[in-house]
N, C-alpha and C positions, 0 to 999 in steps of 0.2 A: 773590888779589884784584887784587893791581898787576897782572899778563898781564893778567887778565879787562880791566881797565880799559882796558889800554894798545890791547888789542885794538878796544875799544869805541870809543875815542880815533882811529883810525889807519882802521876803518872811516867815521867822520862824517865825517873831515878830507879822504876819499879821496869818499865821497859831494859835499860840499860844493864842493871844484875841477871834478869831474866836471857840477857844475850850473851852475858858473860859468862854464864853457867852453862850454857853450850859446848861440846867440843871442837876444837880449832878446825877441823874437818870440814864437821855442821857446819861453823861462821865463814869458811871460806866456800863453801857449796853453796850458800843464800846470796854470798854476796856475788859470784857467778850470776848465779840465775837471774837475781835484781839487778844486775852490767846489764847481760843479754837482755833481758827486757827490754830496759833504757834506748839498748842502741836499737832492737828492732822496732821499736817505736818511734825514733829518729830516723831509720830510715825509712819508715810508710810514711812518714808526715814530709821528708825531704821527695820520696817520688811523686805522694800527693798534688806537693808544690808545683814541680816540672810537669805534671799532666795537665793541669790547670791552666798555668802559664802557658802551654804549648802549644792552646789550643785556637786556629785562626779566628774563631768566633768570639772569643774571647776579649771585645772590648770595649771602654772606660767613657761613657758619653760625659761631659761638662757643660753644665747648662749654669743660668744665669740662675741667684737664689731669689723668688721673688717676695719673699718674707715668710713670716709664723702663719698668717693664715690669708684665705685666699678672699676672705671677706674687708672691705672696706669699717674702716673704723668712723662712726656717725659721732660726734659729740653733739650734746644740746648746747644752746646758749646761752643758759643759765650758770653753765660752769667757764670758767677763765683761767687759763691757763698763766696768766701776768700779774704778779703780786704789786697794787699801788701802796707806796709806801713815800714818807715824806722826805726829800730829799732834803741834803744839809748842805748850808748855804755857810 
């Protein structure tokens, strides 16, 4: 886990001088363009939303769960499900 980490570590610290050494220009044109992204990415996934929702066919059936599987479960009778044990008196 410490490599994993140190690794993790050594990558940021090597990302992070790498952005520094940018001019102020660059880091503010990237970080533009990675906003704009961001929001028109928010705003397909919010019109997504509203299409979907919108739509009259659009609905929620709730039915009763009728378990894990639709097979009945057979025990033999060799097995018991009741542990005898002696009671204290």
């Amino acid at each position: 886990m410490k490599k994993l980490r140190d690794t993790i570590e050594h990558y940021v610290l090597k990302t992070e001088n790498h952005w520094k050494v940018l001019p102020i220009a660059k880091q503010r044109l990237l970080t533009k363009v990675f906003f704009g992204g961001y929001v028109l990415l928010t705003i397909i996934v919010i019109v997504n939303v509203f299409i979907s929702t919108g739509q009259r066919r659009n609905t929620m059936s709730i039915h009763h769960i009728d378990g894990i599987s639709k097979k009945t479960i057979e025990r033999s009778s060799g097995h018991n499900d009741t542990v005898n044990s002696p009671a204290k008196e």
